[in-house]
Biopython code that builds the backbone (N, CA, C, O; Angstrom):
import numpy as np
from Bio.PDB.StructureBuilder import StructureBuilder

atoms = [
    (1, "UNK", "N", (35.225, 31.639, 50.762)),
    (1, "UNK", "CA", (33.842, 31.988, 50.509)),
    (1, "UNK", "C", (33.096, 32.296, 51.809)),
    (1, "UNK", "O", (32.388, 33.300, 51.736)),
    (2, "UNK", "N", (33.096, 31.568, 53.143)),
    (2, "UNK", "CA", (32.724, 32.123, 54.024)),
    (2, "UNK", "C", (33.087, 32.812, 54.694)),
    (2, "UNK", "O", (32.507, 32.841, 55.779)),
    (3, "UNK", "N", (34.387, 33.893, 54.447)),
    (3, "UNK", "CA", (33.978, 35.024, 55.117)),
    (3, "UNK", "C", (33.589, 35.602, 53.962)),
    (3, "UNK", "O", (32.498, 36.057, 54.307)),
    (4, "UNK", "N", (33.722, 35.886, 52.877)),
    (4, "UNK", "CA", (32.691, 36.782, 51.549)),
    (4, "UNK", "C", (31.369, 36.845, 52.152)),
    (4, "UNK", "O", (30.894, 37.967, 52.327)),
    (5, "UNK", "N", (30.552, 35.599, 52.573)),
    (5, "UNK", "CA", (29.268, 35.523, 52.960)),
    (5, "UNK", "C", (29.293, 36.132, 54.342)),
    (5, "UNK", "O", (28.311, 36.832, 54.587)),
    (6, "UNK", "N", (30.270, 36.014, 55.379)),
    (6, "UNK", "CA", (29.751, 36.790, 56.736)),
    (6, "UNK", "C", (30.086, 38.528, 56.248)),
    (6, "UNK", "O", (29.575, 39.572, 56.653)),
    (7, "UNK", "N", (30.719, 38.378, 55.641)),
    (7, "UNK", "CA", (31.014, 40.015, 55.240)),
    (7, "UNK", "C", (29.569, 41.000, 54.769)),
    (7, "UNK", "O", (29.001, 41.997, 55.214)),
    (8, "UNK", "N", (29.371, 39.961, 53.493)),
    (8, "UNK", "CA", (27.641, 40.514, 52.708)),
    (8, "UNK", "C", (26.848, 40.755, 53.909)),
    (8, "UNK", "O", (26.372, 41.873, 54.106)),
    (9, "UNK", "N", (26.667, 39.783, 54.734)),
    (9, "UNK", "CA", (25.591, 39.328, 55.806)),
    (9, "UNK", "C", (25.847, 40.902, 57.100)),
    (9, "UNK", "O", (25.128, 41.762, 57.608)),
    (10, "UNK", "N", (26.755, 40.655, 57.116)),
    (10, "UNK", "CA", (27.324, 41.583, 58.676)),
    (10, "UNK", "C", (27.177, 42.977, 58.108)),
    (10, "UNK", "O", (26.547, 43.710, 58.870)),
    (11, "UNK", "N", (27.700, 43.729, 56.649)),
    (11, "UNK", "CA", (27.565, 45.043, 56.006)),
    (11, "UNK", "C", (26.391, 45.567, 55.909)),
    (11, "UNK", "O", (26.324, 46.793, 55.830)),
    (12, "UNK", "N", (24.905, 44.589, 55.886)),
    (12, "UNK", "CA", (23.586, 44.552, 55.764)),
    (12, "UNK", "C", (22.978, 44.570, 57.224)),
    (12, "UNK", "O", (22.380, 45.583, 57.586)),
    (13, "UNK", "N", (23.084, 43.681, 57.924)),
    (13, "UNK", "CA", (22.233, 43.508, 59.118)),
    (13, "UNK", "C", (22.924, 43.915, 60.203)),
    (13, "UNK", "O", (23.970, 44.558, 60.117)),
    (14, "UNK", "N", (22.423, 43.591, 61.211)),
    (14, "UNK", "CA", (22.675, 44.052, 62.634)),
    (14, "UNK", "C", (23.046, 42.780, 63.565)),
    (14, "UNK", "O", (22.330, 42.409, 64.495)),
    (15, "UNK", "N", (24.117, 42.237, 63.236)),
    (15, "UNK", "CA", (24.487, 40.527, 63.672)),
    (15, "UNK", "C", (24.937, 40.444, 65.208)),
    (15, "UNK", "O", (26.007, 40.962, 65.526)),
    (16, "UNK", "N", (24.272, 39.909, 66.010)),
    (16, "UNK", "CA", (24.928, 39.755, 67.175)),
    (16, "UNK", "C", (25.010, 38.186, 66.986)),
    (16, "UNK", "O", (25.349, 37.709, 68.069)),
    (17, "UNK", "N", (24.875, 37.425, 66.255)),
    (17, "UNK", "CA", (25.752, 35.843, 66.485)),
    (17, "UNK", "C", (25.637, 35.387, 64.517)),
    (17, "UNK", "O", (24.839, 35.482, 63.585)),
    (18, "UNK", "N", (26.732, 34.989, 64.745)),
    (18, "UNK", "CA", (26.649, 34.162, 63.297)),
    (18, "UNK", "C", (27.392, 33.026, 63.224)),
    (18, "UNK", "O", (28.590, 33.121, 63.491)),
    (19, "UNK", "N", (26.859, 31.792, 62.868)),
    (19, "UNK", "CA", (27.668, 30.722, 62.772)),
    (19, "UNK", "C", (27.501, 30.333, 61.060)),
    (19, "UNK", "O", (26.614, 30.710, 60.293)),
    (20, "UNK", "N", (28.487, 29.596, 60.827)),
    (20, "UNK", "CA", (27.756, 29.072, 59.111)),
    (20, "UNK", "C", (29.056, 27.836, 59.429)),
    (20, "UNK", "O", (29.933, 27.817, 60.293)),
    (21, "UNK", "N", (28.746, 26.943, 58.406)),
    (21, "UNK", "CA", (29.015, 25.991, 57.702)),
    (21, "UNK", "C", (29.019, 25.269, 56.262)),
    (21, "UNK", "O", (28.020, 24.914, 55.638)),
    (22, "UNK", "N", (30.243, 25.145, 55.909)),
    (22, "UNK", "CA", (30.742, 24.575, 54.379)),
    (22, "UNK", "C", (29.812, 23.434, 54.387)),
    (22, "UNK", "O", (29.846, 22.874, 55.483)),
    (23, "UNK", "N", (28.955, 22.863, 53.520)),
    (23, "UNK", "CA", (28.914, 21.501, 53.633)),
    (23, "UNK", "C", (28.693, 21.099, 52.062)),
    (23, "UNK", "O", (27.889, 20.325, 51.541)),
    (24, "UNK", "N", (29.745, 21.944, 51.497)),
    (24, "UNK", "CA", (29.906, 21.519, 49.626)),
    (24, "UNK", "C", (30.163, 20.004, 49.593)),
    (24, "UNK", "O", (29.923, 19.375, 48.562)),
    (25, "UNK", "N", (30.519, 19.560, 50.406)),
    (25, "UNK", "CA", (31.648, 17.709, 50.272)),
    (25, "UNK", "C", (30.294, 17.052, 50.388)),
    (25, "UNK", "O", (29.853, 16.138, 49.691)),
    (26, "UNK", "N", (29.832, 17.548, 51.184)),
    (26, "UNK", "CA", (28.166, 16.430, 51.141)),
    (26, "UNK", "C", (27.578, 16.236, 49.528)),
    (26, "UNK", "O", (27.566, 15.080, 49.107)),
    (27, "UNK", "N", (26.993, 17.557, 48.430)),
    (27, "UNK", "CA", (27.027, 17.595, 48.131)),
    (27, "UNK", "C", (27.769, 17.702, 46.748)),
    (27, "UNK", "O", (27.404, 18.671, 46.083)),
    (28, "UNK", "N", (28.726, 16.916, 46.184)),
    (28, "UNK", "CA", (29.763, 17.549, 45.295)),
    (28, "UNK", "C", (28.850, 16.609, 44.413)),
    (28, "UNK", "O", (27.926, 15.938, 44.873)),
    (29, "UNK", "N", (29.241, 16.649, 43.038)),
    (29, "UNK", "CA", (29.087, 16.378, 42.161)),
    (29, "UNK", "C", (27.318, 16.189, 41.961)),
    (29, "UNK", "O", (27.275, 15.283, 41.129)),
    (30, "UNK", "N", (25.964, 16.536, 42.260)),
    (30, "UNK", "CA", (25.208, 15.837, 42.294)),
    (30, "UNK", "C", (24.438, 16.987, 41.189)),
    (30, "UNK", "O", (24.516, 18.214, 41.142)),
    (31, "UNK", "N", (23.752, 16.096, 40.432)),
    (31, "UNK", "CA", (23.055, 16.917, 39.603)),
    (31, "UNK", "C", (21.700, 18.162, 39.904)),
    (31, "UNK", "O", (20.965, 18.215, 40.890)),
    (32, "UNK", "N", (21.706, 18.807, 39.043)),
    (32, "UNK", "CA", (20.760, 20.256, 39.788)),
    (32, "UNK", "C", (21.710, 21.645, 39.793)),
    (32, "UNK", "O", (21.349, 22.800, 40.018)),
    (33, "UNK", "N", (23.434, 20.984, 39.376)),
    (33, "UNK", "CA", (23.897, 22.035, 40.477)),
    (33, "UNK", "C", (25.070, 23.003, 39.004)),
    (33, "UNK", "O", (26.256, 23.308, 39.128)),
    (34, "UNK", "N", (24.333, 23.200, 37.999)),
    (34, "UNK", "CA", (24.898, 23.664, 37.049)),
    (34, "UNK", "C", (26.291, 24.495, 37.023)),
    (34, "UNK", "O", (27.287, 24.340, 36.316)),
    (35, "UNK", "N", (25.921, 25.696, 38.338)),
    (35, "UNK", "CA", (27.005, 26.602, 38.515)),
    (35, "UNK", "C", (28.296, 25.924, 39.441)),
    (35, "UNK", "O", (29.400, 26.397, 39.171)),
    (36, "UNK", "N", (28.265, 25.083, 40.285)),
    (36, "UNK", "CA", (28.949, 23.908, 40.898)),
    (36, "UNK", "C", (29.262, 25.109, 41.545)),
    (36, "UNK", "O", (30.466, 25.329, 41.411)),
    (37, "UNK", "N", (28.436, 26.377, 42.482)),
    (37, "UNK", "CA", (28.520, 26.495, 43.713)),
    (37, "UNK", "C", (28.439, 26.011, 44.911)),
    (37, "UNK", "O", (27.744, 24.996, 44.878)),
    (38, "UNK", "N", (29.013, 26.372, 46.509)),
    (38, "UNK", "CA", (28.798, 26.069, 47.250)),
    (38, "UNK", "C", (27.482, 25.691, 47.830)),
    (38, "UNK", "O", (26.460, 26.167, 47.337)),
    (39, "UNK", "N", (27.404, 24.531, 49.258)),
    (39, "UNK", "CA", (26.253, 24.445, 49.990)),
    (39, "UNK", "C", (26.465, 25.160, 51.541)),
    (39, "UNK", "O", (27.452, 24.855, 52.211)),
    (40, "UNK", "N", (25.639, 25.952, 51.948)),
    (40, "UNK", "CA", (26.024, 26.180, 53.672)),
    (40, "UNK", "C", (24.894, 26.435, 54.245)),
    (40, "UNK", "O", (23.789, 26.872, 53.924)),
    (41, "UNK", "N", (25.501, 26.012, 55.293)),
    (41, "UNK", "CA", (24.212, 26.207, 56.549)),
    (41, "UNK", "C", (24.713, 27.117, 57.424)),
    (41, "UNK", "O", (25.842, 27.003, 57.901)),
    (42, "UNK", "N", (23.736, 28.297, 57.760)),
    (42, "UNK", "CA", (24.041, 29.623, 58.864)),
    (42, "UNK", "C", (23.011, 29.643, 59.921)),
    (42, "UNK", "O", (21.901, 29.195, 59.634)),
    (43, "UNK", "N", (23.246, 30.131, 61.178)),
    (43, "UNK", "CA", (22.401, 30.671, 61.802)),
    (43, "UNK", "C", (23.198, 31.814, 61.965)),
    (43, "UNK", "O", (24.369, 32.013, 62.290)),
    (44, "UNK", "N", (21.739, 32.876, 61.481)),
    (44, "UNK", "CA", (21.734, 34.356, 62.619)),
    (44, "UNK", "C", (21.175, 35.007, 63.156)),
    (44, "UNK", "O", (20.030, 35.158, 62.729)),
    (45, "UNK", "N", (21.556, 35.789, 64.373)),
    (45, "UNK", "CA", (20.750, 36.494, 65.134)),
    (45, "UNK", "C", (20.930, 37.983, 64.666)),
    (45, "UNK", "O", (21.960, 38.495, 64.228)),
    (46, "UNK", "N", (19.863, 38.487, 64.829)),
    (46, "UNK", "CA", (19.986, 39.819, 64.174)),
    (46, "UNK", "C", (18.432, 40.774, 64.662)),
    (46, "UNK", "O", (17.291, 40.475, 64.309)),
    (47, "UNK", "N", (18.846, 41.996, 65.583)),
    (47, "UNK", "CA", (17.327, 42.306, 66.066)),
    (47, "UNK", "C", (16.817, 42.981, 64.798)),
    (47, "UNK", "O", (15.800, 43.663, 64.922)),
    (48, "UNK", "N", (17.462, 42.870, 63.428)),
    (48, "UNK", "CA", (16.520, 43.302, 62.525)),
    (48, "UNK", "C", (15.554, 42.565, 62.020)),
    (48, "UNK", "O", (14.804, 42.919, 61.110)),
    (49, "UNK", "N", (15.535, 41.166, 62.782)),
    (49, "UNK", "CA", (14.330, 39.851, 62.271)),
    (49, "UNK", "C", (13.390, 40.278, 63.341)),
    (49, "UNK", "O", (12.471, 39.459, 63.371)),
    (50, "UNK", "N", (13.193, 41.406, 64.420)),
    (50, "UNK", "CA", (12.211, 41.505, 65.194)),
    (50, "UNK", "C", (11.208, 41.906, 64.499)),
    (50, "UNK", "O", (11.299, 42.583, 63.474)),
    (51, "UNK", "N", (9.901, 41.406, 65.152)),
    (51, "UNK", "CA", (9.096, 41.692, 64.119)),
    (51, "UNK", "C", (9.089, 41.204, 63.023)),
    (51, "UNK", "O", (8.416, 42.067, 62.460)),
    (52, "UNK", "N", (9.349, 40.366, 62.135)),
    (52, "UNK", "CA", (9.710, 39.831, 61.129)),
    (52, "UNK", "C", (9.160, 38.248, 60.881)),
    (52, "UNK", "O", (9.492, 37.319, 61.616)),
    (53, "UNK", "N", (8.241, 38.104, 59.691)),
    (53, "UNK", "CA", (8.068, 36.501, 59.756)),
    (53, "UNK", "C", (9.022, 36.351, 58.780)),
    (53, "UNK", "O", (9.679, 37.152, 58.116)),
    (54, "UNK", "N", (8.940, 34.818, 58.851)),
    (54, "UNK", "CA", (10.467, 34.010, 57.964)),
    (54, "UNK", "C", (10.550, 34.326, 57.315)),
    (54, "UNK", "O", (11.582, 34.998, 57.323)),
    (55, "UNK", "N", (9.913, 34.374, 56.158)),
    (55, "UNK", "CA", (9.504, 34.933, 54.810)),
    (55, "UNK", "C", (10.425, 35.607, 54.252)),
    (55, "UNK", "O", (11.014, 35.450, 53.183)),
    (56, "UNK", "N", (10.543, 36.718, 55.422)),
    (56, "UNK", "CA", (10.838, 38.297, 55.143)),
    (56, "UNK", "C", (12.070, 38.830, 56.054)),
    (56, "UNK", "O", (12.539, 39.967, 56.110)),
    (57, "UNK", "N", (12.489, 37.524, 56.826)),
    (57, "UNK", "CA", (13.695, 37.154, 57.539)),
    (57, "UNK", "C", (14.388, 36.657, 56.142)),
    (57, "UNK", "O", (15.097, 37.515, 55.616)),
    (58, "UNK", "N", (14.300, 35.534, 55.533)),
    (58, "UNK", "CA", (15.292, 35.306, 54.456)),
    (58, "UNK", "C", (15.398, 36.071, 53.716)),
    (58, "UNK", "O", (16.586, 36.369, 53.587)),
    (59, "UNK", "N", (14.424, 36.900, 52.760)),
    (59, "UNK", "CA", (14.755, 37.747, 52.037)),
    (59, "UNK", "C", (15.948, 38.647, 52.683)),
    (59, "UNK", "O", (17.119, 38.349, 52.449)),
    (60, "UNK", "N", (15.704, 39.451, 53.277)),
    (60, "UNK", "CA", (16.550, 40.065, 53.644)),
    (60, "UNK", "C", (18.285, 39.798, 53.736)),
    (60, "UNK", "O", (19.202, 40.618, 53.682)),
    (61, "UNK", "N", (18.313, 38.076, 53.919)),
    (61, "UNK", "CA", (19.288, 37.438, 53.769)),
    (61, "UNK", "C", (19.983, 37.495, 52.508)),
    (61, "UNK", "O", (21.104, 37.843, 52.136)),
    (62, "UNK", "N", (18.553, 36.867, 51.781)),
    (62, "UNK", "CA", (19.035, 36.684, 50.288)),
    (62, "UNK", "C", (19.276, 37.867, 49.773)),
    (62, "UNK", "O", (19.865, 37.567, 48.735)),
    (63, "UNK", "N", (19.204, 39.156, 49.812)),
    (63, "UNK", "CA", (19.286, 40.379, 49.569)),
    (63, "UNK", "C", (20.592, 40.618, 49.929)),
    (63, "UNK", "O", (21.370, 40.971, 49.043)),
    (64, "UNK", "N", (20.974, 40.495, 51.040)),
    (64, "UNK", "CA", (22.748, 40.922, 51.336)),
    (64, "UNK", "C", (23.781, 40.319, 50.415)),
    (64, "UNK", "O", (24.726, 40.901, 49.882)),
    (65, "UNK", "N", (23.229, 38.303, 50.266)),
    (65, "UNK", "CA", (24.078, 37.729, 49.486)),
    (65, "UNK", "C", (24.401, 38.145, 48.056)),
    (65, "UNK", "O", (25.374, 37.966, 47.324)),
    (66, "UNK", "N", (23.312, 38.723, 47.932)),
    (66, "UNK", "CA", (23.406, 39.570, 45.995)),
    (66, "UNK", "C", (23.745, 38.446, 44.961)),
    (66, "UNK", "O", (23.353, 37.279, 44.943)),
    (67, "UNK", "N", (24.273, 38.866, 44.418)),
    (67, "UNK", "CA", (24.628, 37.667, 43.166)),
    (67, "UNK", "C", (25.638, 36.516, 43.666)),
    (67, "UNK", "O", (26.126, 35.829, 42.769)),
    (68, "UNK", "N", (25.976, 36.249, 44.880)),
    (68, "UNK", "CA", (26.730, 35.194, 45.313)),
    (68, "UNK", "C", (25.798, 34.083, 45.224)),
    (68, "UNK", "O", (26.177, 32.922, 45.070)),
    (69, "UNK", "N", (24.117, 34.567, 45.356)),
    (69, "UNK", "CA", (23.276, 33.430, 44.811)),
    (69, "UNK", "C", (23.087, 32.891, 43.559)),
    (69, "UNK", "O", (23.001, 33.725, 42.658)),
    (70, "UNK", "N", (22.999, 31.736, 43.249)),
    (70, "UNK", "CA", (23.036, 31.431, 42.104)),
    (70, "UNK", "C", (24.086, 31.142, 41.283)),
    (70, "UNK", "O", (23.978, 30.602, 40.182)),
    (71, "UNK", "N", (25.338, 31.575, 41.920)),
    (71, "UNK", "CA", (26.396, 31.204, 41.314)),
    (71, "UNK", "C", (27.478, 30.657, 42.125)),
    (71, "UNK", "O", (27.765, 29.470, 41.963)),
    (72, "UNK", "N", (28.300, 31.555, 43.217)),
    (72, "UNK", "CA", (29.287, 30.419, 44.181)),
    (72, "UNK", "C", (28.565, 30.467, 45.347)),
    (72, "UNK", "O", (29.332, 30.518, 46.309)),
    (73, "UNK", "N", (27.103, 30.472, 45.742)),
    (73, "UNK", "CA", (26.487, 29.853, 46.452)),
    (73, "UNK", "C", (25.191, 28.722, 45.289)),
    (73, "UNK", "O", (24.504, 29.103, 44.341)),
    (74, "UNK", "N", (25.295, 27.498, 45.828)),
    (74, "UNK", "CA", (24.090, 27.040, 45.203)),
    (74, "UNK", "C", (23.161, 26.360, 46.070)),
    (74, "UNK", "O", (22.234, 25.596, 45.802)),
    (75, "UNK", "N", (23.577, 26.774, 47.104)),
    (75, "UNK", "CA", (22.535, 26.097, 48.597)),
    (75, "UNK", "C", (22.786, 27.292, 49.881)),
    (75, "UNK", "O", (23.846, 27.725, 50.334)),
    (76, "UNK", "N", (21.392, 27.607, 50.238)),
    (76, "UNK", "CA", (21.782, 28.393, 51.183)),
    (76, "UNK", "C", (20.662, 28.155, 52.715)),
    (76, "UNK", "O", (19.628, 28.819, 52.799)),
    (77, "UNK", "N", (21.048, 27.171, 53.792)),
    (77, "UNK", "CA", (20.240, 26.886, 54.439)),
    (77, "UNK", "C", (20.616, 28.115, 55.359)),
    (77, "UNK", "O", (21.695, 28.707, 55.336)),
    (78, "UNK", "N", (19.536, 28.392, 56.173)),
    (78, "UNK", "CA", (19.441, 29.494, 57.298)),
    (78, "UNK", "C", (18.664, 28.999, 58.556)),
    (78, "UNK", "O", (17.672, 28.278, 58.449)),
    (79, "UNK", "N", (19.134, 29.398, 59.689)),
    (79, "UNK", "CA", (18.307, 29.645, 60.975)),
    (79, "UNK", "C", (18.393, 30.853, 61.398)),
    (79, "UNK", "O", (19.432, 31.180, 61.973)),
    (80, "UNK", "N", (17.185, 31.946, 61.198)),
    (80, "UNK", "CA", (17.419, 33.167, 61.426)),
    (80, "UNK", "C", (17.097, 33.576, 63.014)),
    (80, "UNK", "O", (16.764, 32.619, 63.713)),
    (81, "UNK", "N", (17.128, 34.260, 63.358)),
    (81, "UNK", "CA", (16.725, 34.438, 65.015)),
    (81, "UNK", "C", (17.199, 35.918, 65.530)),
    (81, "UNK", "O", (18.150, 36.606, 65.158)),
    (82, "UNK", "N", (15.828, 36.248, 66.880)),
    (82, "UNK", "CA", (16.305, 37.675, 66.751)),
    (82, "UNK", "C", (16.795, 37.067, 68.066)),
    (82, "UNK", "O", (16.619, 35.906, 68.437)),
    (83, "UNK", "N", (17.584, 38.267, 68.854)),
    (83, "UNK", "CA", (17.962, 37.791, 70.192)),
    (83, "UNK", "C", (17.338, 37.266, 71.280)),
    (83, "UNK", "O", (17.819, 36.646, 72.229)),
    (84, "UNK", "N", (16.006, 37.638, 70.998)),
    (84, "UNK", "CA", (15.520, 37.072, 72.489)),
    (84, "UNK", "C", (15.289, 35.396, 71.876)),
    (84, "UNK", "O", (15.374, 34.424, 72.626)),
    (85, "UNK", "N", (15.034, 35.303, 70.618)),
    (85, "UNK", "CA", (14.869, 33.685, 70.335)),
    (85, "UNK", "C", (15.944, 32.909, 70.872)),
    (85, "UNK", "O", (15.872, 32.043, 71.744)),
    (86, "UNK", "N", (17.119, 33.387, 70.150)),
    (86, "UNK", "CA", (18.456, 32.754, 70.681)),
    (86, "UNK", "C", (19.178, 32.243, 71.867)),
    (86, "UNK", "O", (19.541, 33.023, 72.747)),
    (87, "UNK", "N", (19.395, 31.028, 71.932)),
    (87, "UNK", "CA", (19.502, 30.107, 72.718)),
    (87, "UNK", "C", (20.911, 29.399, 72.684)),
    (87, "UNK", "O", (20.935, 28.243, 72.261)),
    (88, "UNK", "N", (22.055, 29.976, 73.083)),
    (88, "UNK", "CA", (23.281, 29.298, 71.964)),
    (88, "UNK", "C", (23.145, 27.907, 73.116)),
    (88, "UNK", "O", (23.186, 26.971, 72.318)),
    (89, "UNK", "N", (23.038, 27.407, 74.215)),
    (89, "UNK", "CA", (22.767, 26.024, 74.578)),
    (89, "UNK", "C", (22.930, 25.266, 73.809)),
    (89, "UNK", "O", (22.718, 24.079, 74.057)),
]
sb = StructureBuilder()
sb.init_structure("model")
sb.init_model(0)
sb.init_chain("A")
sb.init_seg("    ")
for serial, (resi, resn, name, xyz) in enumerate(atoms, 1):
    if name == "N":
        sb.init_residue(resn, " ", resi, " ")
    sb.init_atom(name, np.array(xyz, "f"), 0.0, 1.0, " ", f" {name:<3s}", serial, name[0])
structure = sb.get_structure()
């Protein structure tokens, strides 16, 4: 599943860093989670968030993922960032 998600993500935007993380095991079994999709956490950099408040930074996210939301994604945390934010330190 995570490269499906860097694939959506990278075909859409303009990625100069992407990290993500599985963290379904944290979550398994807990109620809320009907479709018993995945949980992950990403950061990306992308100078298409220039100019961009959060808002309209995730959308854009959630837009690449397409229907992976809602079904084998059921958590999708983000740290979006354009390059000059980015700090890999």
């Amino acid at each position: 599943m995570i490269a499906q998600i860097e694939k959506q993500i990278r075909a859409s935007l303009d990625v100069s860093h992407f990290e993500i993380h599985d963290d379904s095991e944290m979550h398994a079994g807990h109620s809320g989670n009907p479709s018993g999709g995945g949980h992950f956490t990403a950061v990306i950099v992308s100078a298409d968030f220039d100019n961009l408040p959060l808002l309209k930074r995730h959308r854009l996210v959630y837009d690449a993922l397409g229907d992976l939301m809602g079904g084998s994604i059921h958590a999708f945390s983000m740290k979006t960032l354009t390059p000059g934010e980015f700090n890999p330190d």
